[in-house]
C-alpha atoms as one frame of an Amber mdcrd trajectory, in Angstrom:
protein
 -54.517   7.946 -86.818 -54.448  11.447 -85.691 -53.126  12.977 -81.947 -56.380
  13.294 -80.550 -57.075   9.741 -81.505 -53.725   8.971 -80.035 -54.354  10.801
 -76.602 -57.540   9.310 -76.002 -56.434   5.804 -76.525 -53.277   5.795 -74.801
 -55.379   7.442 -71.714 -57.552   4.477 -71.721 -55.243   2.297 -72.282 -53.209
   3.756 -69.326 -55.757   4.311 -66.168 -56.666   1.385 -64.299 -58.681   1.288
 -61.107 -55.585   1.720 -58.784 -54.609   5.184 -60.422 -58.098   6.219 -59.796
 -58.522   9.157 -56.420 -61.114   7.818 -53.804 -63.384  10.879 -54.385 -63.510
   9.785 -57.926 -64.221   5.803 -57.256 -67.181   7.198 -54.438 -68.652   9.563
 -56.986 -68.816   7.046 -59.778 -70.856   4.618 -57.397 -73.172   8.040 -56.588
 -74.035   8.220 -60.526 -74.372   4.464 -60.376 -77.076   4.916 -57.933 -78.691
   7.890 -59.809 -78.339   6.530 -62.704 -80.897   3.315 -61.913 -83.172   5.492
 -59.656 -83.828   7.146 -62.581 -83.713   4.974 -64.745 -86.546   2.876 -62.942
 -88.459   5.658 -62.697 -88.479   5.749 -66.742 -89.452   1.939 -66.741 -93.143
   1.976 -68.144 -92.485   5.307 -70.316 -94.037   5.053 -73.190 -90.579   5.388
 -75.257 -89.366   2.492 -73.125 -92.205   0.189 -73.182 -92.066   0.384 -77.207
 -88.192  -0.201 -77.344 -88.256  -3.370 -74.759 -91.141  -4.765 -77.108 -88.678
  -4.892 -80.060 -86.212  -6.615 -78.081 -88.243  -8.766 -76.502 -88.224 -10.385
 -80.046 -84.773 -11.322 -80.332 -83.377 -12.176 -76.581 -81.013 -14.791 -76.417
 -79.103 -16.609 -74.508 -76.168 -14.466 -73.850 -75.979 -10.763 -74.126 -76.258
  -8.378 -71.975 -80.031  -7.312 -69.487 -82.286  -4.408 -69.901 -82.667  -2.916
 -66.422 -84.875  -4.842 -64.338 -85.736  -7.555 -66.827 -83.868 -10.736 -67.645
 -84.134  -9.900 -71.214 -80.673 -11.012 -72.740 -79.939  -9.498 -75.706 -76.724
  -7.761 -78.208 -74.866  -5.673 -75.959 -75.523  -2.247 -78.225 -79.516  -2.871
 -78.084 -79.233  -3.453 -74.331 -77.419  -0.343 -74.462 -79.732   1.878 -76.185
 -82.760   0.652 -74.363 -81.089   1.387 -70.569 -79.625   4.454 -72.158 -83.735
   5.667 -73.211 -84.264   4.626 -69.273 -81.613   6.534 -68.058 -82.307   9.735
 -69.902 -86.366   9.707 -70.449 -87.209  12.188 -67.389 -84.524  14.576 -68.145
 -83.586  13.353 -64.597 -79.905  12.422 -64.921 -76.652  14.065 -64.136 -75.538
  16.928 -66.503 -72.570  19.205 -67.509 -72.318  22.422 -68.314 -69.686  24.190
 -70.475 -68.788  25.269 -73.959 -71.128  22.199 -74.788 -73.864  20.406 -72.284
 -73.944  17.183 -71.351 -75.495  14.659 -69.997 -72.705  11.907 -68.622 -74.118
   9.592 -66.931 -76.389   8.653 -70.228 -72.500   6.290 -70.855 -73.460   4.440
 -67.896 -76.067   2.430 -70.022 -72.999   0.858 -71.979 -71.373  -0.174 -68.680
 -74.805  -2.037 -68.037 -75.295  -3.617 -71.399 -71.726  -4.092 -72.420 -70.431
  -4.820 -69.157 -73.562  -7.385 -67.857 -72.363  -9.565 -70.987 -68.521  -9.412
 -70.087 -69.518 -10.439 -66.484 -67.064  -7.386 -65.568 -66.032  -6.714 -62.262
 -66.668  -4.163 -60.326 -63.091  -2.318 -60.120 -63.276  -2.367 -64.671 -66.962
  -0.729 -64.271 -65.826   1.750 -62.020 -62.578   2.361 -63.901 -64.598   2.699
 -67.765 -67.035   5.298 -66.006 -64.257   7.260 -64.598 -62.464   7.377 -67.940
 -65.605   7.702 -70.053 -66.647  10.769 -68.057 -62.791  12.112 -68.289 -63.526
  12.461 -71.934 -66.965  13.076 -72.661 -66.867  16.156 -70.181 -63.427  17.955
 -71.829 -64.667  17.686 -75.188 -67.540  20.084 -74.239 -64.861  22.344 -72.307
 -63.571  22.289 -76.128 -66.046  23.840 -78.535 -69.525  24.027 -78.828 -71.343
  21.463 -81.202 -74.730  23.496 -80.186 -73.860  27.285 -81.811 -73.220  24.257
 -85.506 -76.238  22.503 -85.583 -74.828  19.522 -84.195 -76.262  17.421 -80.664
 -73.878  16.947 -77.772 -74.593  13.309 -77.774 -71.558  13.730 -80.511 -69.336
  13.886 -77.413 -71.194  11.587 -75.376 -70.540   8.495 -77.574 -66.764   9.609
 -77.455 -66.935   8.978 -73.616 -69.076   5.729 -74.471 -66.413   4.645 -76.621
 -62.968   4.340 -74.210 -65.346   3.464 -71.437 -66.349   0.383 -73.933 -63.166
  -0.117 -75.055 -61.673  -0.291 -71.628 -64.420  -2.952 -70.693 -63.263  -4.768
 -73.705 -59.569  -4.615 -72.499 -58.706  -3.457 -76.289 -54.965  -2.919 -77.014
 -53.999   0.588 -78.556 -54.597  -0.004 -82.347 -58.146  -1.328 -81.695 -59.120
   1.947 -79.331 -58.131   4.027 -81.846 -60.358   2.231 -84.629 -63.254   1.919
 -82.397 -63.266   5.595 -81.682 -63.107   6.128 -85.664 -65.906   3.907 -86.503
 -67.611   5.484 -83.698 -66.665   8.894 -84.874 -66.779   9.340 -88.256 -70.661
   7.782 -89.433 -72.428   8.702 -86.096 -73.247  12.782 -86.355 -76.127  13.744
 -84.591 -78.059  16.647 -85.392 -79.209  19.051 -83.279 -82.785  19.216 -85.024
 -83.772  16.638 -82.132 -84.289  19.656 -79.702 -85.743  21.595 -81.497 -89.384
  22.662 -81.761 -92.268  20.301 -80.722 -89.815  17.356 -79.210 -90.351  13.957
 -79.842 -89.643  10.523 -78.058 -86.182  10.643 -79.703 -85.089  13.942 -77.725
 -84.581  10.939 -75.131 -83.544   8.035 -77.403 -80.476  10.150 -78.958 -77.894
   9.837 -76.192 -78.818   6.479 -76.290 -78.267   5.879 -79.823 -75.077   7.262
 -79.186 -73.948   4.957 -76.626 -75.308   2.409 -78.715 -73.179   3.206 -81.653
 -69.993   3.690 -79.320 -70.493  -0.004 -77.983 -71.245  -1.146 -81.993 -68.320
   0.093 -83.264 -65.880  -1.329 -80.003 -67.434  -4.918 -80.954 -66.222  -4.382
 -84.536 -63.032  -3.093 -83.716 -62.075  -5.552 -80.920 -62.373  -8.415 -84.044
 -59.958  -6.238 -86.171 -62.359  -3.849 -88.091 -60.640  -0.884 -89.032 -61.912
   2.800 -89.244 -61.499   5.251 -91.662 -57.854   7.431 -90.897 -57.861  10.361
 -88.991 -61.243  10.543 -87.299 -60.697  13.894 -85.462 -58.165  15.858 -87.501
 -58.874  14.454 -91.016 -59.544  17.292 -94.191 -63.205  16.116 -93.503 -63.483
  14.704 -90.178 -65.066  15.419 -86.724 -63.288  18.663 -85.875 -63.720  20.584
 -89.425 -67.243  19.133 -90.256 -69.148  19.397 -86.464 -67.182  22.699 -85.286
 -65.876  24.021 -88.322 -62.601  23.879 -86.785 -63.394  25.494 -83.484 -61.780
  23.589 -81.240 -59.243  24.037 -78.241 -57.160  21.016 -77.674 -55.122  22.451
 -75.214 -58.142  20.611 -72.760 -56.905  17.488 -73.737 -53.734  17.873 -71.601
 -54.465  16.364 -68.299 -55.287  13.389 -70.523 -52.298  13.857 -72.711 -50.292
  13.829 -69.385 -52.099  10.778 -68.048 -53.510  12.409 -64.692 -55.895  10.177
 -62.739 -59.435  10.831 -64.070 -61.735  13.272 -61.683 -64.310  14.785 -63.949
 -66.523  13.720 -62.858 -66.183  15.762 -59.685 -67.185  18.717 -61.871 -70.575
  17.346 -62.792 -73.733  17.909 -61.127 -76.498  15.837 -59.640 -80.267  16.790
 -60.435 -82.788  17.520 -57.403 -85.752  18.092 -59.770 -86.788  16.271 -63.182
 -86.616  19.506 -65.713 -83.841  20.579 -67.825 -80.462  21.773 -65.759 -81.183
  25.366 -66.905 -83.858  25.429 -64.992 -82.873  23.546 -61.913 -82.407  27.308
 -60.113 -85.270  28.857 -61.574 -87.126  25.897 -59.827 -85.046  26.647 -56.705
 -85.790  30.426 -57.008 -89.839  29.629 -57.642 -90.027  27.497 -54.800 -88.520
  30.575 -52.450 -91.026  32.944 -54.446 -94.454  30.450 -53.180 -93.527  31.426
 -49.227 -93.852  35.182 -50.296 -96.884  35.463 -52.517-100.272  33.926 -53.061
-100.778  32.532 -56.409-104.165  33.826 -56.842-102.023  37.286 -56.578 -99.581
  36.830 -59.526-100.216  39.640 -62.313 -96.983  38.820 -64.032 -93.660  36.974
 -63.685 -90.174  38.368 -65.011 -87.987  35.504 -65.934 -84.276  36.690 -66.278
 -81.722  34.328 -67.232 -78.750  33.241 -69.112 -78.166  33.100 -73.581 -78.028
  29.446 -73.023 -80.695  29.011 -71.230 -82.899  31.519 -73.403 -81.996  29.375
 -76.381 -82.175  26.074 -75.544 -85.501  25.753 -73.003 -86.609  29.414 -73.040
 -88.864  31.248 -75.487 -87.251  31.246 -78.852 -89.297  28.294 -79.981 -93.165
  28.667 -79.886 -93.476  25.194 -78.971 -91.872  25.983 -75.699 -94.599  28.247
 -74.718 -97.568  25.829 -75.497 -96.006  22.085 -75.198 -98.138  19.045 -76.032
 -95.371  16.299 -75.339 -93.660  15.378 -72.374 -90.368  15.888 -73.827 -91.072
  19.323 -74.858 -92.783  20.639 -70.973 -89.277  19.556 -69.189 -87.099  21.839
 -71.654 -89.456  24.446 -71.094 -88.366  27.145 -69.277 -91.918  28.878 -68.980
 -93.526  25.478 -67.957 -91.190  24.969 -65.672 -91.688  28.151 -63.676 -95.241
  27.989 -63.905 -95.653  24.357 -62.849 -93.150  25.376 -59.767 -95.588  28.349
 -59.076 -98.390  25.673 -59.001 -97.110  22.605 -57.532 -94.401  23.730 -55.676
 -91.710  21.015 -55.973 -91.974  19.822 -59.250 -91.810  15.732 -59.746 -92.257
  13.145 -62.842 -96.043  12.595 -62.039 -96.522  16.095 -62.589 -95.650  15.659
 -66.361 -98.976  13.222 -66.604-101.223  16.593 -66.406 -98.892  18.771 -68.557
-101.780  20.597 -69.958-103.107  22.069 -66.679-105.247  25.229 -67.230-103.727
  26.785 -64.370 -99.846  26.664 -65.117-100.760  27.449 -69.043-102.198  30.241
 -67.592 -99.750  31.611 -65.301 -97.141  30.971 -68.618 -99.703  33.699 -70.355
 -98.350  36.222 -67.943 -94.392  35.496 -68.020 -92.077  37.981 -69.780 -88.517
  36.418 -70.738 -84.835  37.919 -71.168 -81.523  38.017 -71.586 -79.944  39.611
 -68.193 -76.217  40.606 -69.343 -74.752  40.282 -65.873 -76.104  36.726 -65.030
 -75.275  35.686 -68.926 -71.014  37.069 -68.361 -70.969  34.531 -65.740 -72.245
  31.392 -67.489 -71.432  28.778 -67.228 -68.983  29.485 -63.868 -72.704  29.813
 -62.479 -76.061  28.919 -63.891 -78.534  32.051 -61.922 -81.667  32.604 -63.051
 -83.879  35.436 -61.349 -87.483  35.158 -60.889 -89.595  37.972 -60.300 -92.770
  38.282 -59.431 -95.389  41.424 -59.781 -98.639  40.722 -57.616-101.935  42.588
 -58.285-101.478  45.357 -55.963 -98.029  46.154 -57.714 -95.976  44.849 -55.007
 -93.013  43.157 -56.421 -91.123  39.865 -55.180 -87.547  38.710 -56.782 -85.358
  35.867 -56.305 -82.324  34.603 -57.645 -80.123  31.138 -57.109 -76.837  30.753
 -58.320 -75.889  26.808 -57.647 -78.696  24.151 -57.810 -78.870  21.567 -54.924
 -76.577  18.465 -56.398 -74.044  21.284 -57.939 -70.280  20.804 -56.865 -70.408
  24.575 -55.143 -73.886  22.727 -53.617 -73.922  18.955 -53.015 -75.922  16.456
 -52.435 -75.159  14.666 -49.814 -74.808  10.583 -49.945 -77.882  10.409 -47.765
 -79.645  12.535 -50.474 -78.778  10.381 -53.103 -80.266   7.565 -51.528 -83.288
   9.406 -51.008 -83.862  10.280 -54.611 -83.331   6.491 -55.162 -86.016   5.421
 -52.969 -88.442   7.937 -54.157 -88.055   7.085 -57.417 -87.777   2.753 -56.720
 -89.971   2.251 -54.204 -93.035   1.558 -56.215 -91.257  -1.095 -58.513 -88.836
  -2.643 -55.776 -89.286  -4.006 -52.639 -87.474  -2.341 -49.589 -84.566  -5.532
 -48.875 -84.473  -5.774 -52.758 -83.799  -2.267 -52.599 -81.386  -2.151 -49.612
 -78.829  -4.635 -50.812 -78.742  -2.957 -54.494 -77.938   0.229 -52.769 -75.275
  -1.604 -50.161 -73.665  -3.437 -53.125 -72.775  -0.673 -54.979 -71.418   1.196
 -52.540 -69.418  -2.070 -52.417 -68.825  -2.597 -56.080 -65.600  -3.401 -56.257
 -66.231  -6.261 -54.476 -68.943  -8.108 -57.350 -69.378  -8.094 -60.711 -71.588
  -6.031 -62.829 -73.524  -9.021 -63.080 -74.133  -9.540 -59.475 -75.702  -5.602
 -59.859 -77.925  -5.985 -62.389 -79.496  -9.423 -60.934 -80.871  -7.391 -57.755
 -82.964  -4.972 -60.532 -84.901  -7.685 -61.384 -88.217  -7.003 -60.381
């Protein structure tokens, strides 16, 4: 195999839950928690309801569950469809860096994988942990984005050791199951682009799902082609043209304990993490000015941002599909303007006359000074001219649920029980909350029994 290979296997093979920092084991259980709020929140989504339907069809009698059903089926499908789940509202952790991410879309294999193994609690927490190590320092790396290529390509990386660890494979077999992962399993970037589809959130997913595939083949001896990462046409030449710094892979190189995950960041509101301060800096704007007043609205914000959610596609300025309003910049502020804090039920009247309005009036750009400091900070400035000319700015520079601006534990649980409530009872929901902050004392399968609604 190739070094990278090498590093990555040897660093899964190496961690185990008693190398792993106590911030790092409470943060994972945070995600945990997200990660099913969310996810539950996502359970009769269109996208979801479609994918459970085909599984429904060939359950058996091991396997591992869909969220909240006790659907058994093939680890990888039971993958993909908590994976759609965890991702569909654009309501899941995220990082930010030479590539975005969004992490916790790996926790779906530690579901579906892990619900099958019967793992325990201490191997969950440890995969996550690892997964997230790698997943988030291939996008400190090089940018898959500025190619053409989806970040999801780094994703399934993570997806893979965390997999592999739950699989307990030996060195050899890592290595092969991050090839066969690897090298058939680019994702374009065409999936966010324009009008966006269903698969916008089915394509972390199907990475995950292809990372758990190819750890299944490889733990029975299936090999994978040589040199995944560092081959004459392999992942580093053919998805970044060669642009990559593997000087980030040191810590991992060097076997530190795993705390990535510390760098990641919680979302308050269901929109795309660009936006999560434009929200922030809307919902300062509403105690200042009337909407009734609003002649225009100055949007000033990062490259990134301007590319990926603001106006650049025209799709973005008149959206028709779910998918496309929450990685809209301009629908975003204008729904904020309207609603005030935005949430998921909102996206049931995307077509409101009064934010498409309002999104008629906005003016978007490029401000150099908040762009030289992304992504060390993520500011967008809103400002607002009223009717009478009198003008009304504000900026925010960390989102609530940022590492420079936590959420607290307490917060966490709120979002859970927001987003739960309606499908779980209160006990039902109680104990799943108390258990994982407990998880190293049950199983994975002990976890997923108390979603079962």
């Amino acid at each position: 195999m190739d070094k990278i290979t090498r590093i990555l296997a040897e660093y899964t093979l190496d961690i185990d839950y008693n190398k792993l920092p106590h911030e790092t084991i409470h943060e994972v259980k945070r995600r945990i928690i997200d990660s099913i709020a969310v996810a539950f929140a996502a359970y009769y989504a269109d996208p979801v309801i479609k994918s459970r339907r085909v599984a429904s069809l060939y359950t058996s009698s091991s396997g591992g569950r869909i969220i909240g059903t006790r659907y058994k089926i093939s680890p990888d499908w039971a993958s993909f469809i908590n994976g759609i789940m965890i991702r569909y509202h654009d309501y899941n952790d995220t990082y930010l860096s030479k590539e975005p991410l969004h992490p916790s879309d790996m926790i779906a294999a530690a579901f579906g994988l892990g619900d099958s193994l019967n793992s325990s609690g201490k191997d969950i927490i440890t995969s996550i942990a690892i997964g997230y190590e790698a997943s988030v320092t291939f996008c400190d790396g090089g940018s898959l984005r500025k190619r053409g290529w989806d970040h999801v390509n780094f994703l399934g990386i993570g997806s893979t050791v965390l997999s592999c660890k739950l699989l307990r494979l030996d060195l050899e077999k890592i290595q092969h199951s991050l090839s066969i992962y690897t090298v058939p399993h680019a994702s374009m970037r065409q999936t966010r682009v324009g009008e966006l589809s269903m698969w916008k959130g089915a394509a972390a997913a199907n990475s995950t799902r292809n990372a758990v595939f190819a750890s299944l083949l490889a733990k029975e001896g299936f090999t994978g082609p040589f040199k995944p990462f560092e081959g004459e046409m392999a992942f580093i030449k053919q998805l970044l043209q060669g642009d990559f710094d593997t000087s980030v892979l040191t810590s991992m190189e060097d076997k530190k304990p795993p705390r990535r995950i510390l760098d990641t960041y919680i979302k308050k509101y269901p929109v795309e993490y660009h936006a999560q301060t434009a929200v922030e800096a809307v919902l300062k704007l509403r105690e200042q000015v009337h909407l009734n007043d609003v002649e225009k609205i100055l949007i000033e914000t990062f490259q990134a941002a301007y590319d990926i959610i603001g106006p650049k596609d025209l799709e973005k300025w008149d959206p028709h599909t779910k998918e496309t309003a929450d990685h809209s910049l301009m629908w975003i502020v204008a729904a904020a303007l309207v609603w005030g804090n935005i949430t998921i039920e909102h996206y049931h009247d995307i077509r409101n006359q009064h934010v498409l309005s309002l999104m008629r009036r906005m003016e978007v750009r490029v401000d150099p000074e908040i762009n030289e400091k992304y992504p060390r900070s993520f500011s967008n400035r809103i400002t607002i001219v009223t009717k009478d000319g009198r003008r009304f700015s504000e900026e925010v520079e960390y989102a609530r649920g940022h590492p420079k601006n936590p959420m607290t534990d307490e917060e966490v649980e709120k979002k859970f029980d927001e987003l739960t409530r309606y499908l779980i009872p209160r006990d039902q929901r109680n104990r799943l909350v108390q258990k994982i902050w407990r998880l190293e004392d049950y199983t994975i399968e002990e976890i997923i029994e108390e979603t079962v609604i």
